[in-house]
C-alpha positions in Angstrom: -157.2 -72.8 -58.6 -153.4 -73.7 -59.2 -152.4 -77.2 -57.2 -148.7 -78.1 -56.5 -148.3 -82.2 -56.3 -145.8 -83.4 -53.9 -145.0 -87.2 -53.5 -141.8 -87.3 -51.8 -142.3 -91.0 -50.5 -143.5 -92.0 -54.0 -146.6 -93.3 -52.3 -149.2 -91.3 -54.2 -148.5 -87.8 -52.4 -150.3 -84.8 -52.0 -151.8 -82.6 -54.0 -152.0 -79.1 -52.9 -154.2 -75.7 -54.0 -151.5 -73.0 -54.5 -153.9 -71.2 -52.0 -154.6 -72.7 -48.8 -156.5 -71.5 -45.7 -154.2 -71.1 -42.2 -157.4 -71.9 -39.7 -156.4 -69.7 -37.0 -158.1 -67.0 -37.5 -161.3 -69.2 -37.1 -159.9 -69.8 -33.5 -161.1 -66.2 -32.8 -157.4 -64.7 -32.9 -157.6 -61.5 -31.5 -161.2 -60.9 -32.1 -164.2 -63.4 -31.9 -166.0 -64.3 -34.8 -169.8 -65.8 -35.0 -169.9 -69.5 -36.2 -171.7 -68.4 -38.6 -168.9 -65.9 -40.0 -166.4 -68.7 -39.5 -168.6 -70.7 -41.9 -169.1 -68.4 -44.8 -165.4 -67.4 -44.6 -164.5 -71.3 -45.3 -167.4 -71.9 -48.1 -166.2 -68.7 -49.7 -162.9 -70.4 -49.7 -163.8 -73.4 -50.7 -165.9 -72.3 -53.4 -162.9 -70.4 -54.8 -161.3 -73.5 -55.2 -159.1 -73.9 -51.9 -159.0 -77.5 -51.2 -155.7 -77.5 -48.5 -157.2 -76.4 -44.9 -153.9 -76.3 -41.5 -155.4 -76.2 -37.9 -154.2 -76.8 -34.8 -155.5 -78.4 -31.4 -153.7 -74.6 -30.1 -156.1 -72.5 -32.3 -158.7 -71.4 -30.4 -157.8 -74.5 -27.8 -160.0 -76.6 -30.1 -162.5 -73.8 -31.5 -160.7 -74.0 -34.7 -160.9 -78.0 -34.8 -164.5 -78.1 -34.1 -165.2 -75.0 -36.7 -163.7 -77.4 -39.0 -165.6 -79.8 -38.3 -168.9 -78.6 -39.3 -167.5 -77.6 -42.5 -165.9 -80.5 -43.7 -168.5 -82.9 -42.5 -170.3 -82.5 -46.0 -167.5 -82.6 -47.9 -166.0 -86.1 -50.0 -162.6 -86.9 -48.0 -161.1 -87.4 -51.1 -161.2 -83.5 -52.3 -159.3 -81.8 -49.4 -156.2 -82.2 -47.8 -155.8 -81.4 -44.1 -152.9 -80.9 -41.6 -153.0 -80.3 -37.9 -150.2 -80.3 -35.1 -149.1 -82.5 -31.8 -147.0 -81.3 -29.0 -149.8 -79.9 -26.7 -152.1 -81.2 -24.9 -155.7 -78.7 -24.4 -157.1 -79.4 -21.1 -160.2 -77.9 -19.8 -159.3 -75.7 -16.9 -160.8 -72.9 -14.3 -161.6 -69.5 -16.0 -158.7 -68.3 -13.9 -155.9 -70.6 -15.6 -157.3 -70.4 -19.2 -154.6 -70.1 -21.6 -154.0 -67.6 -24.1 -155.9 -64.7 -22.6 -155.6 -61.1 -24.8 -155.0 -63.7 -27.9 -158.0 -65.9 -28.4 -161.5 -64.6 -27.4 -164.7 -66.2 -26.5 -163.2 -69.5 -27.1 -163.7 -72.8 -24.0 -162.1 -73.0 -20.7 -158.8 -74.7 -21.2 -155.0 -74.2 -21.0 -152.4 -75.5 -23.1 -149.9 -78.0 -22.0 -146.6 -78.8 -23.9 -145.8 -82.4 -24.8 -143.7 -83.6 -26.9 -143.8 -87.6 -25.6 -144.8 -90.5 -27.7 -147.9 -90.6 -25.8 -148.3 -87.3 -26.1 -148.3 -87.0 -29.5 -150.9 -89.8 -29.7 -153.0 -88.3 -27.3 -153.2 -85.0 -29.1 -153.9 -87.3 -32.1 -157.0 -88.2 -30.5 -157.6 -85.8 -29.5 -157.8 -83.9 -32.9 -159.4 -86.2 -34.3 -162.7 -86.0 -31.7 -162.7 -82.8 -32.4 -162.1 -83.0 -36.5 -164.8 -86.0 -37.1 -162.5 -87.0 -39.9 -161.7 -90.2 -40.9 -157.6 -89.2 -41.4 -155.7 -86.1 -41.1 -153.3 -85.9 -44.0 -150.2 -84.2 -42.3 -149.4 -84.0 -38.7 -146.4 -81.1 -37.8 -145.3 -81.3 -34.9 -146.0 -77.7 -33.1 -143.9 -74.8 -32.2 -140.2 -76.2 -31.4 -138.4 -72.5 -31.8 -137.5 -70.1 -29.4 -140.7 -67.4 -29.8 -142.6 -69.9 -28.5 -140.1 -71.1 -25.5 -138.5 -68.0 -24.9 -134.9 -69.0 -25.5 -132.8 -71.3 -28.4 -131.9 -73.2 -24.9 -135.8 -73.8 -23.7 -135.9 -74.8 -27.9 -133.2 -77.1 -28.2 -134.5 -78.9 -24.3 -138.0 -79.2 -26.4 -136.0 -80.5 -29.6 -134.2 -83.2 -27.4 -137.5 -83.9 -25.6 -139.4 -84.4 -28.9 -136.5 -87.0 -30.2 -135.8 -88.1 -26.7 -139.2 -89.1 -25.2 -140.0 -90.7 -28.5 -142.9 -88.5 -30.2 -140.7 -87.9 -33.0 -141.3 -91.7 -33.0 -144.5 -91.4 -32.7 -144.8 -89.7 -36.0 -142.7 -92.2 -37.8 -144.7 -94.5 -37.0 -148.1 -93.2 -38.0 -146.1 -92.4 -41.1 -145.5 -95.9 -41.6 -148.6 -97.4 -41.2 -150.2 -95.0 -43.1 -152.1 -93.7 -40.4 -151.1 -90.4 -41.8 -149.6 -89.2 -45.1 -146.5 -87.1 -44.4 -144.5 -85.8 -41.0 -143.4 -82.5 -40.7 -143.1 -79.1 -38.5 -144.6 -76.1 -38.0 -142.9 -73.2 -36.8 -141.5 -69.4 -36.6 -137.6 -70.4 -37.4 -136.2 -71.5 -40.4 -133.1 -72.7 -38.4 -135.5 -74.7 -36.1 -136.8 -76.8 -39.1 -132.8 -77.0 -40.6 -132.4 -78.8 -36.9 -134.8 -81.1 -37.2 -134.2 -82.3 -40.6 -130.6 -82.6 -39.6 -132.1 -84.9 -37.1 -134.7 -86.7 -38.7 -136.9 -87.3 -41.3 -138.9 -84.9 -42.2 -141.4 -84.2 -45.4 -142.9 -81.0 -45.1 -142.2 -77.7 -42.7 -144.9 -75.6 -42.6 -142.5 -71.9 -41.9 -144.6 -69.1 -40.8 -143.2 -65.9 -41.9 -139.6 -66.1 -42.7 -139.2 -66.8 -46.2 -141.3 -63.8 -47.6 -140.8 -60.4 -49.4 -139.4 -59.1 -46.0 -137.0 -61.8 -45.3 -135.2 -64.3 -47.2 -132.5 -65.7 -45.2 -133.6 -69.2 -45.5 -131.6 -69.0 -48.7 -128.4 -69.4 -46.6 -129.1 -73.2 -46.3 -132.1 -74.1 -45.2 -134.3 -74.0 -48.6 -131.3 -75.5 -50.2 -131.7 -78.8 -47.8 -135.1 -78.8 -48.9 -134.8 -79.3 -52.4 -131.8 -81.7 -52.1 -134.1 -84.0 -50.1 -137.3 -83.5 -51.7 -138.8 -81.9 -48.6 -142.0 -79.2 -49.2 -142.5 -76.0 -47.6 -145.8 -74.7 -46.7 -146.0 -70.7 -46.5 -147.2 -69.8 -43.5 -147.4 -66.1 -42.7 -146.5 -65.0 -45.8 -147.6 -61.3 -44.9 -145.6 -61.0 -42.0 -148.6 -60.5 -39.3 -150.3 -58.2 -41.8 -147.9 -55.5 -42.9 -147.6 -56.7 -46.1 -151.0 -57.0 -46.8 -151.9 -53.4 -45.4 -148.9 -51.8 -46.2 -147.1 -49.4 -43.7 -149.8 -47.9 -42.1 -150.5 -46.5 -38.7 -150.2 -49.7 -36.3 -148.9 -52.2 -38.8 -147.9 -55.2 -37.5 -144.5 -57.5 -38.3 -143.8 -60.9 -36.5 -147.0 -60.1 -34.2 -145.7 -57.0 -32.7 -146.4 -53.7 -34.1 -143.7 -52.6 -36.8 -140.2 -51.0 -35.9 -139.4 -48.1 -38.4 -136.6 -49.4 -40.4 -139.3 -52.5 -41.3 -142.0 -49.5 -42.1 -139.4 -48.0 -44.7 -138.9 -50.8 -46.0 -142.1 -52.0 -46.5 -143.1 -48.1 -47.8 -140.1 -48.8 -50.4 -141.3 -52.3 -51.8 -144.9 -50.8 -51.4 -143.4 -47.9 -54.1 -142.0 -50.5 -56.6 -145.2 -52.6 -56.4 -147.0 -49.1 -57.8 -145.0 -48.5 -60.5 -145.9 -52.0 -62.0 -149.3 -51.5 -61.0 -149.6 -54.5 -58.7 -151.1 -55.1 -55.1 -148.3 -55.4 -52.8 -150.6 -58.2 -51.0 -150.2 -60.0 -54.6 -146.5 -59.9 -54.6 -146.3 -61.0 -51.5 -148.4 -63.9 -51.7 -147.3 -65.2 -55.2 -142.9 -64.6 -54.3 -142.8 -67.8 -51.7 -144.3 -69.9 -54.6 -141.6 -69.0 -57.3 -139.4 -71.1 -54.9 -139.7 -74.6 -56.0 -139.8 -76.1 -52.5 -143.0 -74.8 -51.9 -146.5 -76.2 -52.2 -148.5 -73.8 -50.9 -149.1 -70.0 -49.5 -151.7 -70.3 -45.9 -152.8 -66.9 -45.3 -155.5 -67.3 -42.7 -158.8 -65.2 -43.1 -161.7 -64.3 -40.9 -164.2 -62.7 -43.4 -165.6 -63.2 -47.0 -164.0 -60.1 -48.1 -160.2 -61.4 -46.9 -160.6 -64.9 -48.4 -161.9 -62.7 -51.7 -158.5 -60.7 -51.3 -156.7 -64.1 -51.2 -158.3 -65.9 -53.6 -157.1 -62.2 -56.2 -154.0 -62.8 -55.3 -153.7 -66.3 -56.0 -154.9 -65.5 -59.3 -152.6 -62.4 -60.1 -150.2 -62.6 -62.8 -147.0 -60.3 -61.4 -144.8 -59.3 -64.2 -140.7 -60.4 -63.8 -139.9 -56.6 -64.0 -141.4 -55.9 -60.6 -138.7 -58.9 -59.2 -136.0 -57.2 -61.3 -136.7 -54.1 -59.8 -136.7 -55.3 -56.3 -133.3 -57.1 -56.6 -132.0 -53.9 -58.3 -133.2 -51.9 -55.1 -131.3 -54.0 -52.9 -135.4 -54.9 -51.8 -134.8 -58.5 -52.5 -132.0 -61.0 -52.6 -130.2 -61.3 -56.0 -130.3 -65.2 -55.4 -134.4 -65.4 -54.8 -135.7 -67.1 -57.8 -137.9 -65.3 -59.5 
């Protein structure tokens, strides 16, 4: 497996497997999964190499946490690095106010509660760590600042202010600084949510679901450009889109968790077409095109079977010719400033 070092405090770093596993599928998203499914997925993975695991106290409202924690309890804490999230607080609840019904199944009574305080952020620390068993987490984002999760960029810019405001951006400095943790960052759906926050702050890694990605490449604009300038690492989260990449443009594909709009479909049919003619697996290109950007450390696709991490683990491993890139520019199917 390919690894990725990043030390941008020159205190040792991190070092990252090009392939690392996003843990919310484990949380039983959209379908439940046996325990013992969860496991095998995560051996298979780990067996293949992958040594970077992202949860979230939201995945699963802990399921994902504790899944984790049976895994890793084996494992030297030296091998693996791990990242989880702060700005909710899981609660146990009634069956009637359970959060997140019609997304996670068969997972405990609780509902989700947004925090983004100093003493909320410590709290869901604890909290993730109860349910982790670990000794240390190695990178703690701060969750889901961005307007699909809030509902409007004024709901996400009262949660920004909150997060600075109320100190829990503190909060992570100062884990930071005592080494309590590793690195600080952000994980979210909008590149110009994470350009916000490292306009504000301090950041060292975003973890950016789906927008820098075969599909979409507007983080060019600016945002990646910060990046580099300041030494700050990406990690690839939804690098499929919700699937549609990986499936191609079939019946019921889904982009940005919503089922695909047409113009996406041709689109996707069209890249599909010049992934053919080079004889590659669109799910391959897709994977491997956020790594050519030199910001980023690693690609998360999550994975609730054997035979999804074995797809992911191929395409870690593929080797894409710089023809099929060429191609795509020449299309108008990719930006003619993506590095390639």
């Amino acid at each position: 497996m390919k690894t990725r070092h990043w030390d941008r405090l020159d205190n040792g770093g991190l070092t990252f497997t090009e392939l690392g596993f996003g843990t919310a599928p484990l949380g039983n998203l959209y379908r439940a999964i046996s325990d013992e499914q969860a496991r095998a997925t995560l051996e298979a993975a780990w067996e293949g190499g992958v040594r970077y695991f992202d949860t979230a106290p939201l995945y699963g409202l802990g399921l994902s946490e504790t899944r984790l924690n049976a895994f890793l309890r084996g494992k030297p804490r030296d091998e693996y690095v791990l990242s989880s999230k702060v700005g909710r607080l899981i609660q146990a609840c009634d069956k009637e106010n359970r959060s997140g019904v019609g997304k996670w199944f068969d997972v405990p009574q609780r509902r989700e509660h947004f925090d983004y305080s100093y003493d909320g952020v410590m709290r869901s620390l604890e909290q993730s760590f109860a349910r982790l068993g670990v000794e240390y987490i190695d990178i703690l984002h701060v969750h889901d600042l961005c307007i699909f999760s809030h509902g409007s960029k004024e709901a996400s810019d009262s949660r920004i202010d909150e997060f600075f405001g109320a100190r829990g951006y503190d909060a992570l400095v100062s884990l930071r600084d005592q080494g309590l943790i590793r690195a600080i960052g952000a994980g979210t759906n909008e590149w110009q949510v994470c350009q916000t926050l490292a306009e504000r702050g301090d950041f060292d890694l975003f973890l950016l679901a789906g927008r820098y990605t075969l599909l979409e490449q507007e983080a060019l604009d600016s945002f990646l450009p910060l990046c580099e300038q300041r030494g700050i690492g990406i990690v690839s989260g939804g690098a499929y889109n919700s699937g549609i990449l990986a499936t191609g443009a079939v019946p019921g594909a889904f982009y940005n968790y919503d089922p695909a709009p047409q113009p996406i479909l041709d689109r996707v049919n069209a890249i599909e077409a010049v992934c053919k003619a080079h004889s590659v697996r669109m799910i391959d290109a897709a994977f491997q095109f956020p790594l050519l950007h030199p910001a980023h450390v690693s690609v998360i696709p999550g994975g609730q079977g054997t035979d999804e991490m074995a797809s992911n683990l191929q395409a870690a491993s593929a080797s894409i010719p710089a023809a099929l890139w060429e191609d795509l520019k020449s299309e108008n199917l990719l930006r003619k400033d993506a590095p390639v």
